[in-house]
Backbone as ProteinMPNN parsed JSONL, in Angstrom:
{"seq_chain_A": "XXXXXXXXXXXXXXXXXXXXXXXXXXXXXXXXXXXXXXXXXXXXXXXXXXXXXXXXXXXXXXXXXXXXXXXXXXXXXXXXXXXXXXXXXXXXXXXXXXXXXXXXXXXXXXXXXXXXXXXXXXXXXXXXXXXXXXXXXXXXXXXXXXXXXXXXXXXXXXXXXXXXXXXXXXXXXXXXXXXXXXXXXXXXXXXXXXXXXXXXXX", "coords_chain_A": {"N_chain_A": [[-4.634, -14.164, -8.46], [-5.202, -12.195, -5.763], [-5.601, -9.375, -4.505], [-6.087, -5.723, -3.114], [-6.174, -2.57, -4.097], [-4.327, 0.528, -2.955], [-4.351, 4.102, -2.381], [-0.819, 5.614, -2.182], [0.185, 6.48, 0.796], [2.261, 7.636, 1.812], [5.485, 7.632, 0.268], [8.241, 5.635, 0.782], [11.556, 6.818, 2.18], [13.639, 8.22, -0.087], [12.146, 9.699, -3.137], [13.159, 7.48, -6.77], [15.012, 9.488, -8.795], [16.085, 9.35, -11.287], [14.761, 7.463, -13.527], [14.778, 4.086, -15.145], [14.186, 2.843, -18.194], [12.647, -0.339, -18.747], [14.283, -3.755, -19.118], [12.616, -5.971, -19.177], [11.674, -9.117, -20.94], [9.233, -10.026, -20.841], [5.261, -10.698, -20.374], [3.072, -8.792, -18.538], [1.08, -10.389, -17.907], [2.297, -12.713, -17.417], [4.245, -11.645, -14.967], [2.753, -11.358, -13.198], [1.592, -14.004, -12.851], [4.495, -14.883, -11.913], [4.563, -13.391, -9.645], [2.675, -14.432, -8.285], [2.932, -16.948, -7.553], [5.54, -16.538, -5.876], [4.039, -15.291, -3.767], [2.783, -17.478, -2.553], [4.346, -19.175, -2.12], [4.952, -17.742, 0.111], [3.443, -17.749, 1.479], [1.683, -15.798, 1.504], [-1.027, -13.744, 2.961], [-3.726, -10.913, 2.15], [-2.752, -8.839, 0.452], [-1.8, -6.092, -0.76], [-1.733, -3.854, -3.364], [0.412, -0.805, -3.44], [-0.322, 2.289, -4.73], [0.416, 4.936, -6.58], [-1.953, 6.776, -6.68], [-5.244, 8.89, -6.505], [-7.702, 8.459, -3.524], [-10.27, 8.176, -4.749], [-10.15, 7.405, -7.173], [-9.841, 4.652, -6.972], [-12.153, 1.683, -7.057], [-15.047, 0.46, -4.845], [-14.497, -2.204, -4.181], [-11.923, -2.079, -4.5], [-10.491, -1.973, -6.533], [-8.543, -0.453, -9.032], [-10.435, 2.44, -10.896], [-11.231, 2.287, -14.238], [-9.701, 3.784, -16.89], [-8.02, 5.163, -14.673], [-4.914, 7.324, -13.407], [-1.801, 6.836, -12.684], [0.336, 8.973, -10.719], [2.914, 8.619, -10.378], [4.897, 5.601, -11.404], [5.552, 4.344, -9.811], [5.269, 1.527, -6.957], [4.172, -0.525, -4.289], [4.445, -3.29, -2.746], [2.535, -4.905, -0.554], [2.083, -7.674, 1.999], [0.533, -9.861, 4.276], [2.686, -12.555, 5.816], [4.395, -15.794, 6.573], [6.706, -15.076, 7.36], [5.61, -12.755, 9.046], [4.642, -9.376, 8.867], [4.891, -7.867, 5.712], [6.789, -5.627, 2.742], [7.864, -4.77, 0.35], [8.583, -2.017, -1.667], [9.179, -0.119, -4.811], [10.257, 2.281, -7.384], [11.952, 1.941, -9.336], [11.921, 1.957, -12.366], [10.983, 3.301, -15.22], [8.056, 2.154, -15.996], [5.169, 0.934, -14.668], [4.45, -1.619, -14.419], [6.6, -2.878, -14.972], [8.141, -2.035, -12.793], [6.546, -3.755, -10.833], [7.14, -6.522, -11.734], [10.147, -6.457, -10.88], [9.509, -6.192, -8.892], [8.403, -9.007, -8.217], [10.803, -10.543, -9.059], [12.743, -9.895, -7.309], [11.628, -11.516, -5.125], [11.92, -14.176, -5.677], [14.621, -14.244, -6.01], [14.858, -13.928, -3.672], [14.06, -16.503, -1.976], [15.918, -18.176, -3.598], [17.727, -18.333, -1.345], [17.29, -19.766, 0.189], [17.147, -22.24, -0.242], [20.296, -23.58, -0.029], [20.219, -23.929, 2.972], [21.315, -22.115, 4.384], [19.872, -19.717, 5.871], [17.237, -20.543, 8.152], [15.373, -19.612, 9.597], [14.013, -17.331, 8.102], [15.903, -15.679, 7.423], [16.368, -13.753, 5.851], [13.724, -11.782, 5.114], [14.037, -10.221, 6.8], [15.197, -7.389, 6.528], [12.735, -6.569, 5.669], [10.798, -6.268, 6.076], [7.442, -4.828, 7.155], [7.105, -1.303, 7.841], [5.577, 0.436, 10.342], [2.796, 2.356, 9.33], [3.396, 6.204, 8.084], [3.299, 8.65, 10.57], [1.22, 11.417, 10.326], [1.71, 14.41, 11.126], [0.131, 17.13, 12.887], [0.821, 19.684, 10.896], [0.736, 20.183, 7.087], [-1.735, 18.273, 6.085], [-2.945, 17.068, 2.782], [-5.455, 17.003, 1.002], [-6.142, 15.073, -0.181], [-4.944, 13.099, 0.858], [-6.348, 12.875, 3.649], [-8.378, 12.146, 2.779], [-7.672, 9.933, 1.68], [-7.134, 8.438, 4.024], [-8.916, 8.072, 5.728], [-10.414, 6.89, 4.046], [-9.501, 3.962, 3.873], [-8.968, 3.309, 6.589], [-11.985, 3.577, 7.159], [-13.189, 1.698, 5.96], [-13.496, 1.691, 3.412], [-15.485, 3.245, 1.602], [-16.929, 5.591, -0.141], [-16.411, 8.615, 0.372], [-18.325, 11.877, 1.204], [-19.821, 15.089, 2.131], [-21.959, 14.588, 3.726], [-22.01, 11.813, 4.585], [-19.954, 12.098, 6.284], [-18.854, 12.497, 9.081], [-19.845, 9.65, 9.826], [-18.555, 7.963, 8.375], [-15.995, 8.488, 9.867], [-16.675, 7.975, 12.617], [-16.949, 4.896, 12.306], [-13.71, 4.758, 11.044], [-12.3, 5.641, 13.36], [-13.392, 3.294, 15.607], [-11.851, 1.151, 14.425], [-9.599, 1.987, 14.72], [-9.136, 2.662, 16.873], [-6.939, 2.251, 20.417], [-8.08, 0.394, 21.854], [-9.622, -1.415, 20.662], [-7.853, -3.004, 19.323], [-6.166, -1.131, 17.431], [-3.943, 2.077, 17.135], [-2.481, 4.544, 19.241], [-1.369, 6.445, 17.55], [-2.687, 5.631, 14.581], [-5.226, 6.603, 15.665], [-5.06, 9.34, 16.31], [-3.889, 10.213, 13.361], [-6.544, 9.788, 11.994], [-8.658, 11.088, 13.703], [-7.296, 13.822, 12.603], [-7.475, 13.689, 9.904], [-10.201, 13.921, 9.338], [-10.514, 16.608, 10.806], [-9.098, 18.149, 8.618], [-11.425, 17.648, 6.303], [-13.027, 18.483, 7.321], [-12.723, 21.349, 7.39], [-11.697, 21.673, 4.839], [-14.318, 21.499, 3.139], [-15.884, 23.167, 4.476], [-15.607, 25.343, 3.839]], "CA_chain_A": [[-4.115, -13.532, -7.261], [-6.313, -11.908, -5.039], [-4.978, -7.887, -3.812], [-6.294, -4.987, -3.105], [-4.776, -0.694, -4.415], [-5.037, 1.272, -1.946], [-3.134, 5.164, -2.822], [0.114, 5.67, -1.539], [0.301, 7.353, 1.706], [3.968, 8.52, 2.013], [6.633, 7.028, -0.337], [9.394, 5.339, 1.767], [12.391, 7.529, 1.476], [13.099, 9.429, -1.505], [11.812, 8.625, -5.037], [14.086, 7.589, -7.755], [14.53, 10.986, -10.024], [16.314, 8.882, -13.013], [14.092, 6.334, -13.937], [15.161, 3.387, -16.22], [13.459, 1.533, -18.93], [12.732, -2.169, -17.795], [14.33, -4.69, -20.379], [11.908, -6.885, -19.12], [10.589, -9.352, -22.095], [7.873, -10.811, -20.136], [4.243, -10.069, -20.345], [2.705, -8.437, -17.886], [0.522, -11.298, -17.19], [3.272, -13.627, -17.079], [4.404, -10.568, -14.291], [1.195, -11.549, -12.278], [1.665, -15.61, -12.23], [5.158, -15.259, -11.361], [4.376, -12.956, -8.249], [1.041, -15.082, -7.177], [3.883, -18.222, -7.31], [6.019, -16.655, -4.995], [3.272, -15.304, -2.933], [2.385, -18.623, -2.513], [5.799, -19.95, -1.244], [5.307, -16.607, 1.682], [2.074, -18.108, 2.4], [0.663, -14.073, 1.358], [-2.357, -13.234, 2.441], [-4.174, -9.551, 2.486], [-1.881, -8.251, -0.57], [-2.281, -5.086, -1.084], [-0.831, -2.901, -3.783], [-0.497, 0.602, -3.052], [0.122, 3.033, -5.93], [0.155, 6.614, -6.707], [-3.741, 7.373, -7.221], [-6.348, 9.017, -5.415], [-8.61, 7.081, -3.616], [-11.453, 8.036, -5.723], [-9.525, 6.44, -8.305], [-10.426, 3.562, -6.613], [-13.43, 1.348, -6.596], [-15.008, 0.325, -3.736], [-14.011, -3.46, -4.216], [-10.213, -2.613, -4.329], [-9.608, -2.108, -8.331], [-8.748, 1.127, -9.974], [-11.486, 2.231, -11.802], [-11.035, 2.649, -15.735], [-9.095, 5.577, -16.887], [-7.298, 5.986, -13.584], [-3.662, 6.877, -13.861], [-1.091, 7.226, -11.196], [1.108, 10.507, -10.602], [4.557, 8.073, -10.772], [5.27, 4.83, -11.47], [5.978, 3.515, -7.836], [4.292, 0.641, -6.324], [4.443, -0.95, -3.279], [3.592, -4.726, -2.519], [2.783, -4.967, 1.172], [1.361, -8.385, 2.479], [0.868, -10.806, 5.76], [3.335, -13.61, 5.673], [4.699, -16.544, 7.254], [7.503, -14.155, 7.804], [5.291, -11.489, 9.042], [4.096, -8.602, 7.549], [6.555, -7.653, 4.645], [6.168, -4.706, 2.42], [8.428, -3.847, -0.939], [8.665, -0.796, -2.88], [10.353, -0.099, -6.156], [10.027, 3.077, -8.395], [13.782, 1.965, -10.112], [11.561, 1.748, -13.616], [9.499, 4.186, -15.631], [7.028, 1.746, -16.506], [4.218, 0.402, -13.036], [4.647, -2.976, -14.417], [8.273, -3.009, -14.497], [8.099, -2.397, -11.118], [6.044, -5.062, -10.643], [7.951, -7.122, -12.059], [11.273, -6.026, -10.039], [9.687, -6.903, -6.577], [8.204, -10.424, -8.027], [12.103, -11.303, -9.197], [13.554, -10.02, -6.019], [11.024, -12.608, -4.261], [12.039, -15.265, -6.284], [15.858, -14.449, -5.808], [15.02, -14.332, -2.03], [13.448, -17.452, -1.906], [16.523, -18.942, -3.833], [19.12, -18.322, -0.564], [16.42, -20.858, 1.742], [18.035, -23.139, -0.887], [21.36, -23.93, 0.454], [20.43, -24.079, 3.852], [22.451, -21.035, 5.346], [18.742, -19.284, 6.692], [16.77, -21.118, 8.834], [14.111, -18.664, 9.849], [13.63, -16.33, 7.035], [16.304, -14.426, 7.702], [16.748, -12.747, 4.415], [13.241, -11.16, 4.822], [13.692, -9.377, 8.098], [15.139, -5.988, 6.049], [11.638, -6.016, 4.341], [9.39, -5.902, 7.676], [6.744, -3.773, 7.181], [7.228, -0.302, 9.006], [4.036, 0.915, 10.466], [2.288, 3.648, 8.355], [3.755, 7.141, 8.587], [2.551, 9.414, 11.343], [1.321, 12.812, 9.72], [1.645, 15.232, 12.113], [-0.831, 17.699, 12.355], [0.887, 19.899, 9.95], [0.126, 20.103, 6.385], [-2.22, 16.877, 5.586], [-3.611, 17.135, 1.439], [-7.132, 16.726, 1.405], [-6.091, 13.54, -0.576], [-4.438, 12.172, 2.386], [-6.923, 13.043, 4.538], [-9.607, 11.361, 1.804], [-7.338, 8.238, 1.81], [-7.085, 8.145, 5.622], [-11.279, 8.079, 6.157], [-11.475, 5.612, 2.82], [-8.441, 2.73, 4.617], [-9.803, 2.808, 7.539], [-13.572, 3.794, 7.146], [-14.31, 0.68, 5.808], [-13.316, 1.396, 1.494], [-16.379, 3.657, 1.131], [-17.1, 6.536, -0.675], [-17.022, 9.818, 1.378], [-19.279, 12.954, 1.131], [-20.025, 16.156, 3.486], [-23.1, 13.701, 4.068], [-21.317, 10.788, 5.822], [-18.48, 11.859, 7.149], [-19.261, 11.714, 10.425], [-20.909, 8.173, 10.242], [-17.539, 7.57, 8.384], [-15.619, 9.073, 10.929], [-16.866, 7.034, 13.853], [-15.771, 3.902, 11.88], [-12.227, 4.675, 11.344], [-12.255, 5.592, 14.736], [-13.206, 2.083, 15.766], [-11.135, 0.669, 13.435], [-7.921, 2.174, 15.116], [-8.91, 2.339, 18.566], [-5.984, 1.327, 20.787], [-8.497, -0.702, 22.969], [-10.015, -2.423, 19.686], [-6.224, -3.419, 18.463], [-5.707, -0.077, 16.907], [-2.871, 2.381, 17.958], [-3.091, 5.687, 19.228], [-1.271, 7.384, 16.463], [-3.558, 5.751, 13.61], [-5.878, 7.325, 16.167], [-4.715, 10.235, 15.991], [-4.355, 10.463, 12.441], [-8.036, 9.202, 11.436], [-8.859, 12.236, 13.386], [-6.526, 14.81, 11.634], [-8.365, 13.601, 8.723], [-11.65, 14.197, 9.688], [-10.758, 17.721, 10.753], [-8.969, 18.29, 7.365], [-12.055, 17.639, 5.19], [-14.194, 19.606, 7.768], [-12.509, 22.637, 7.581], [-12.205, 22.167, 3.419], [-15.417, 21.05, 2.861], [-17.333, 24.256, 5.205], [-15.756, 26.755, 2.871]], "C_chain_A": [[-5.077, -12.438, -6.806], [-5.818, -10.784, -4.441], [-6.339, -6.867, -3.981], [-5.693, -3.82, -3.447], [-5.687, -0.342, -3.301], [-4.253, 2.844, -2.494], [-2.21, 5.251, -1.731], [-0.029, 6.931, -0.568], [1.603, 8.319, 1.848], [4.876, 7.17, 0.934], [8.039, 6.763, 0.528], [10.585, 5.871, 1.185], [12.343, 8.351, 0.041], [13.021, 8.608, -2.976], [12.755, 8.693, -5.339], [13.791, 9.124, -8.812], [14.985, 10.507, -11.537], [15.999, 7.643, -13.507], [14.45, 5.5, -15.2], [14.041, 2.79, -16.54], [13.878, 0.523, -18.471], [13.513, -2.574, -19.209], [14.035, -5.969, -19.841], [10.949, -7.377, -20.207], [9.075, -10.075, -21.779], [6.588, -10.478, -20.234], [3.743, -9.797, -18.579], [1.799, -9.699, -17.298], [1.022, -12.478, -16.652], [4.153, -12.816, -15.519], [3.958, -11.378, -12.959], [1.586, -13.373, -11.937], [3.046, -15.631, -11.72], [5.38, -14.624, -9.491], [3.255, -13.996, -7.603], [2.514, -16.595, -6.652], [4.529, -17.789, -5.663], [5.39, -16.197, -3.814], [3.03, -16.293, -2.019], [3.437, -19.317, -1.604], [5.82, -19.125, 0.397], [4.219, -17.214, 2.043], [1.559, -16.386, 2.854], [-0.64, -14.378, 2.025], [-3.15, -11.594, 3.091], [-2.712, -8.716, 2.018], [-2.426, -7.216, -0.616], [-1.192, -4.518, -1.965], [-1.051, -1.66, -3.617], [0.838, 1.301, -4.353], [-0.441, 4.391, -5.835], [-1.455, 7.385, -7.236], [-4.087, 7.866, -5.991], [-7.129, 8.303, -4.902], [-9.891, 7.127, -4.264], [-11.277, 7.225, -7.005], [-9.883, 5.369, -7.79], [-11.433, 2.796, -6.021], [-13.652, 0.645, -5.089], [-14.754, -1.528, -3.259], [-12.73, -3.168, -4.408], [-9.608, -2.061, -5.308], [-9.71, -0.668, -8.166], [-9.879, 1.151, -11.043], [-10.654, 2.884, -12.971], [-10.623, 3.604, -16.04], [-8.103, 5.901, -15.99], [-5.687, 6.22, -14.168], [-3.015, 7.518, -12.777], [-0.1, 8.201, -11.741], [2.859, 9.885, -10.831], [3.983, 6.81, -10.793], [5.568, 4.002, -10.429], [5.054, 2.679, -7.488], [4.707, -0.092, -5.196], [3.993, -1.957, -2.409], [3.816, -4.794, -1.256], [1.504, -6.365, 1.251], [1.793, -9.297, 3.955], [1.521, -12.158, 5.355], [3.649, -14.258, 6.587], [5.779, -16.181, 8.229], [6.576, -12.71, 8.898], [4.817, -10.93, 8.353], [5.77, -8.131, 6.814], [5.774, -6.182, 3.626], [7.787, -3.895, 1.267], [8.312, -2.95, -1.706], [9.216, -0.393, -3.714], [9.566, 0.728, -7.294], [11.556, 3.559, -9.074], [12.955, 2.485, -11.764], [10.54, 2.787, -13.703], [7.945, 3.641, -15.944], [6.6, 0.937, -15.006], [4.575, -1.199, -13.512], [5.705, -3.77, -14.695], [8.444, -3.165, -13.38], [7.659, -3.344, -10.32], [6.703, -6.282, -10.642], [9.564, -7.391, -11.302], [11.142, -6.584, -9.216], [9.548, -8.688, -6.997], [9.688, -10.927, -8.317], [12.972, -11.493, -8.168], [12.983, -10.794, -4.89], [11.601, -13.812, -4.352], [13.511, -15.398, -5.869], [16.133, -14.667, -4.415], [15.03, -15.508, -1.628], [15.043, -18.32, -2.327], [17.679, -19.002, -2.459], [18.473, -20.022, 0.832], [17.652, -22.291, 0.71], [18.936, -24.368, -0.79], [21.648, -24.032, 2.159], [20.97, -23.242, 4.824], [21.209, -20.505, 6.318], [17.943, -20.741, 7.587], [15.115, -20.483, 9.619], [13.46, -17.562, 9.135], [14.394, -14.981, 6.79], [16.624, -13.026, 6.415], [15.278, -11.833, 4.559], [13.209, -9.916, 6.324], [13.913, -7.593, 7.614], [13.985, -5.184, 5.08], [10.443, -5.756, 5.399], [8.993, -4.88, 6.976], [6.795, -2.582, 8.189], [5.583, 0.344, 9.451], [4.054, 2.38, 9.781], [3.135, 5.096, 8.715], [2.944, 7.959, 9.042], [2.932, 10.924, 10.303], [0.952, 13.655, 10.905], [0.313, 16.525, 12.113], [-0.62, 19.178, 11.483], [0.55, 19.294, 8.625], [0.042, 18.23, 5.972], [-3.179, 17.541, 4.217], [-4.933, 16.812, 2.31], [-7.316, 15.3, 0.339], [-5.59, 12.561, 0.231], [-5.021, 11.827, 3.173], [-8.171, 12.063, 4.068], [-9.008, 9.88, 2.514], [-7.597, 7.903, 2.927], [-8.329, 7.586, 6.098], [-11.038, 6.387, 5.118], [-10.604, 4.169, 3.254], [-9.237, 2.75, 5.482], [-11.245, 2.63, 8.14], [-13.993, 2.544, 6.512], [-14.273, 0.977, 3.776], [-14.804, 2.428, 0.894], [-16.747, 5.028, 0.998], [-17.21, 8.445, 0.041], [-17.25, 11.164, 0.39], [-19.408, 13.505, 2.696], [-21.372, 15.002, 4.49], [-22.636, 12.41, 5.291], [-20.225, 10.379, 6.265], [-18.426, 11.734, 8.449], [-19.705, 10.13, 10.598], [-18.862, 7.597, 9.829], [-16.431, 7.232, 9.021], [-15.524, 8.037, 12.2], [-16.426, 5.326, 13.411], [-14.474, 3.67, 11.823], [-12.089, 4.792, 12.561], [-12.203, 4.593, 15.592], [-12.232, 1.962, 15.496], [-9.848, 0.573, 14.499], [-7.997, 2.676, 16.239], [-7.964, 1.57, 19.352], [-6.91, 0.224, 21.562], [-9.244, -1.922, 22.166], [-8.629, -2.748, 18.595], [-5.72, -2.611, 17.381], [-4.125, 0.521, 17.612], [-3.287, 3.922, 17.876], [-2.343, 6.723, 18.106], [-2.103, 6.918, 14.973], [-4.943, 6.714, 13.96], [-6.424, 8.55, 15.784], [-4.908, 10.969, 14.591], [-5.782, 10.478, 11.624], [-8.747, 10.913, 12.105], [-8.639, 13.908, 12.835], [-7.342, 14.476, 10.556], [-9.757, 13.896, 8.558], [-11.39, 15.856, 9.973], [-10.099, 18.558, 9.767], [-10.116, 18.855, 6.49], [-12.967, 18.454, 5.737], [-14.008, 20.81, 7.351], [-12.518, 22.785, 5.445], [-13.68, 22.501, 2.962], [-16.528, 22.706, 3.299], [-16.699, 25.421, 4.529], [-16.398, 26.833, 2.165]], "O_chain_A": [[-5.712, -11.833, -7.67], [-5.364, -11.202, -3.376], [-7.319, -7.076, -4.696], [-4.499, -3.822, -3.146], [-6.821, -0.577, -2.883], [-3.309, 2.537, -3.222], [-2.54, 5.047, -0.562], [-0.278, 8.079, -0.937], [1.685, 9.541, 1.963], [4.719, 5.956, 1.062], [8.782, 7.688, 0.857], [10.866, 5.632, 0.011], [11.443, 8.867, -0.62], [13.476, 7.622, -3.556], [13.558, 9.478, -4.835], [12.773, 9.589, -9.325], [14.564, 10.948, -12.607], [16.844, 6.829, -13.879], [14.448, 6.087, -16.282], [13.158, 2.333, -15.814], [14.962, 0.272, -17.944], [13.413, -1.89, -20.228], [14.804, -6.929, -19.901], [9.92, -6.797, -20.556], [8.16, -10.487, -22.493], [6.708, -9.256, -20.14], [4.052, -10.523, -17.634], [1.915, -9.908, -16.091], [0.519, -13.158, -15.757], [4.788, -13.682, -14.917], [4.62, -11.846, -12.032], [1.809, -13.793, -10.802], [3.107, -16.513, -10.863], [5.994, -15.106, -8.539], [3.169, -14.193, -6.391], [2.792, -16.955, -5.508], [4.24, -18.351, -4.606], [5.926, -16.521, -2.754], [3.045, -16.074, -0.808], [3.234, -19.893, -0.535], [6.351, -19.519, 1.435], [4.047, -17.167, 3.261], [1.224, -15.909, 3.938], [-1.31, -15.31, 1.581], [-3.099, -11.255, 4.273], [-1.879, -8.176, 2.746], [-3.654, -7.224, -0.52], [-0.007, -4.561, -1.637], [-2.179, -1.167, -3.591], [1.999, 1.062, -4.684], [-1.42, 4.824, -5.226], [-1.746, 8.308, -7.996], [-3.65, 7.605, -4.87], [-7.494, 7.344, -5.582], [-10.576, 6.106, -4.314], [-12.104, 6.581, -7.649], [-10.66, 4.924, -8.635], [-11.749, 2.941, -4.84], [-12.735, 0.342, -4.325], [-14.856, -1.933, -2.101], [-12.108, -4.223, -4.538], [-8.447, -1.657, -5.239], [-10.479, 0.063, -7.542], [-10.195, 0.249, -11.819], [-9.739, 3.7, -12.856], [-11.115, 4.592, -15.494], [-7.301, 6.789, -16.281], [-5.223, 5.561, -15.099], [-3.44, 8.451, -12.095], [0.245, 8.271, -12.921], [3.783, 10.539, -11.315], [2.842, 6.634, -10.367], [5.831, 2.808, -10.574], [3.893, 3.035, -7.691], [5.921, -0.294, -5.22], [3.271, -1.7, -1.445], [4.934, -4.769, -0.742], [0.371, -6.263, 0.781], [2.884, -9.393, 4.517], [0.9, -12.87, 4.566], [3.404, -13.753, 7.683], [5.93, -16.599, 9.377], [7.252, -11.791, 9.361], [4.427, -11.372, 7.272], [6.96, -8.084, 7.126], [4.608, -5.802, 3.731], [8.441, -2.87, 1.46], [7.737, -3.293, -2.739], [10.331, -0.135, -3.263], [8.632, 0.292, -7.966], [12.104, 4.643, -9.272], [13.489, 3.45, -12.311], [9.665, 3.143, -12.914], [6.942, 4.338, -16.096], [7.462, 0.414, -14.299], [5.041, -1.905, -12.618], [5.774, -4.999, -14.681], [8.838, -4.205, -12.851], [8.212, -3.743, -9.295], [6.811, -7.0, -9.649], [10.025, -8.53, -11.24], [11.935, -7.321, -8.631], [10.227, -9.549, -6.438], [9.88, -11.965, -7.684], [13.689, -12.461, -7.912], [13.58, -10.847, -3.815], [11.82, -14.513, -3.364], [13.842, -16.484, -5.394], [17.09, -15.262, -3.92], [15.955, -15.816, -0.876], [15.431, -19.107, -1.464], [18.573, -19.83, -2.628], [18.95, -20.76, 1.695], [18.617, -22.947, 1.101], [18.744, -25.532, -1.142], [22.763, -24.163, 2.664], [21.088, -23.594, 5.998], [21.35, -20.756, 7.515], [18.358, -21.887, 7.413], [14.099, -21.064, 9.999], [12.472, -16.967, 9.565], [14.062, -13.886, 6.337], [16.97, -11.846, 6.366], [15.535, -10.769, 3.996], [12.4, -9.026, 6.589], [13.198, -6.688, 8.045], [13.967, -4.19, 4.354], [9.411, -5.091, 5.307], [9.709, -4.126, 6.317], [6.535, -2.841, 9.364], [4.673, 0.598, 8.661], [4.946, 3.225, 9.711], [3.599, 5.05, 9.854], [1.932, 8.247, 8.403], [3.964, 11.378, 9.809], [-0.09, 13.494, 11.539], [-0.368, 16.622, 11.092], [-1.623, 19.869, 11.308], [0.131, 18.136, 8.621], [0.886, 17.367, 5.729], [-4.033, 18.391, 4.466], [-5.277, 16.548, 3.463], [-8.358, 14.673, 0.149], [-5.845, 11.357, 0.211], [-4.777, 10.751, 3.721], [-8.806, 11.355, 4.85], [-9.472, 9.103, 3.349], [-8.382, 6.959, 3.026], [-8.477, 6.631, 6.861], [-11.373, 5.236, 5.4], [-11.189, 3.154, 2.877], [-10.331, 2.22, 5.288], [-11.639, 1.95, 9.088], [-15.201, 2.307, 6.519], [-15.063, 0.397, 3.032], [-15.117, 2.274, -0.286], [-16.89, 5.678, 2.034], [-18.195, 9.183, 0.006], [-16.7, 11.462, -0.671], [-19.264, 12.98, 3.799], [-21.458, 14.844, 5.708], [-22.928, 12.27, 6.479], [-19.66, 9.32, 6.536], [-17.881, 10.738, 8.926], [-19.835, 9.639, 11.719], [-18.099, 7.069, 10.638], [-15.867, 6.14, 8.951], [-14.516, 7.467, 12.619], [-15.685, 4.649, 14.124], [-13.953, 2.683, 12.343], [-11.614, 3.762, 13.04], [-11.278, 4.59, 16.403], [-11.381, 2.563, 16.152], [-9.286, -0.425, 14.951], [-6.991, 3.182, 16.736], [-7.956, 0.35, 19.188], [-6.365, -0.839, 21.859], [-9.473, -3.034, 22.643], [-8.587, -2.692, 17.366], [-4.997, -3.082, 16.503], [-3.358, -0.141, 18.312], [-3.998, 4.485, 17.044], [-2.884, 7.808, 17.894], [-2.193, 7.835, 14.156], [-5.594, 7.354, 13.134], [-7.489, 8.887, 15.266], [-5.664, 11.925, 14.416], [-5.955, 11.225, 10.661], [-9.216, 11.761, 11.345], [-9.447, 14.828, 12.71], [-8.118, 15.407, 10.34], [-10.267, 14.092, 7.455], [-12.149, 16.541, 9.287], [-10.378, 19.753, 9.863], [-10.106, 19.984, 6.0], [-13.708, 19.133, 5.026], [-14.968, 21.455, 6.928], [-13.116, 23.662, 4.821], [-14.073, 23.579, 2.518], [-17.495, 23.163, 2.69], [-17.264, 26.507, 4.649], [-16.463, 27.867, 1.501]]}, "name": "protein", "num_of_chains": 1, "seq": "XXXXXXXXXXXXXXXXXXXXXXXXXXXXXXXXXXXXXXXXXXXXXXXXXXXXXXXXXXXXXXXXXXXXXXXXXXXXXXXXXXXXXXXXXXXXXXXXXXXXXXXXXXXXXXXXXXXXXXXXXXXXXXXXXXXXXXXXXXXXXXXXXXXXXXXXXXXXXXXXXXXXXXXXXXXXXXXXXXXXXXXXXXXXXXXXXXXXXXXXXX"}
């Protein structure tokens, strides 16, 4: 199965605060083939998981690099489907691959209602639509937010005082409403840019 991490921008609604152990006996890799399966049935493609890291934590092909470790347990499988875009999140479990595990079962249990014939258009996934990203206002944006913001839409690559500007003018593209952007990714891409300026020149 073929995804990308990206770090979590905003956590949809509020975290879980009393996290359960999974009593999932499954391996984790057994985890992985039963999500690519039902992937497969959505006709996925451009998976992304997004998890609680920085984006330096993550390489510039997609993976977490070695060592990384995320701030919670939360993950959040967002991909393009036959349905649309779709986009689950689940920090019920203390353990990331519990969670994992959680969304691939609640795919599988989705999948079982096409079954009996009652849907006809997918209607069971319409409460999973993807919501577009959350607008950060130009109050307080982290300077990890502001990182992530440049490294999503800049193109996955490494920023420095050096090429942030070059960076810069990429995301910018990127999320141009007249190049099939919107003007609040707009917006945000440059909140982020004047974020790291103003850290960065202290």
């Amino acid at each position: 199965m073929e995804c990308t991490y990206r770090p979590i921008v905003a956590w949809p609604g509020k975290q879980t605060t009393s996290r359960k152990r999974g009593a999932f006996k499954a391996g984790y890799t057994d985890t992985l083939r039963l999500l690519d399966r039902e992937l497969r049935h959505l006709g996925a493609r451009s998976v992304v998981f997004q998890v609680a890291m920085d984006a330096s934590d993550i390489r510039l092909d997609g993976q977490p690099r070695a060592g990384a470790r995320a701030r919670h347990p939360g993950v959040i499988v967002s991909f393009e489907s036959k349905h649309g875009p779709l986009s689950y999140p689940c920090d019920t479990f203390s353990s990331w691959e519990d969670n994992v595990r959680a969304i691939a079962l609640a795919l599988e249990h989705l999948r079982t209602v096409d079954r009996y014939g009652v849907t006809k258009t997918g209607e069971q996934y319409r409460g999973w639509s993807k919501l577009p990203p959350p607008i950060v206002t130009p109050a307080p944006m982290s300077e990890d937010i502001a990182y992530g913001t440049l490294f999503e839409f800049g193109g996955g690559e490494e920023i420095t005082k050096e090429n942030l500007d070059q960076i810069y003018r990429r995301a910018a593209m990127a999320t141009h409403p007249d190049r099939g952007g919107s003007a609040e990714k707009f917006k945000l891409v440059a909140r982020a840019k004047e974020v790291l300026e103003g850290i960065w020149k202290q």
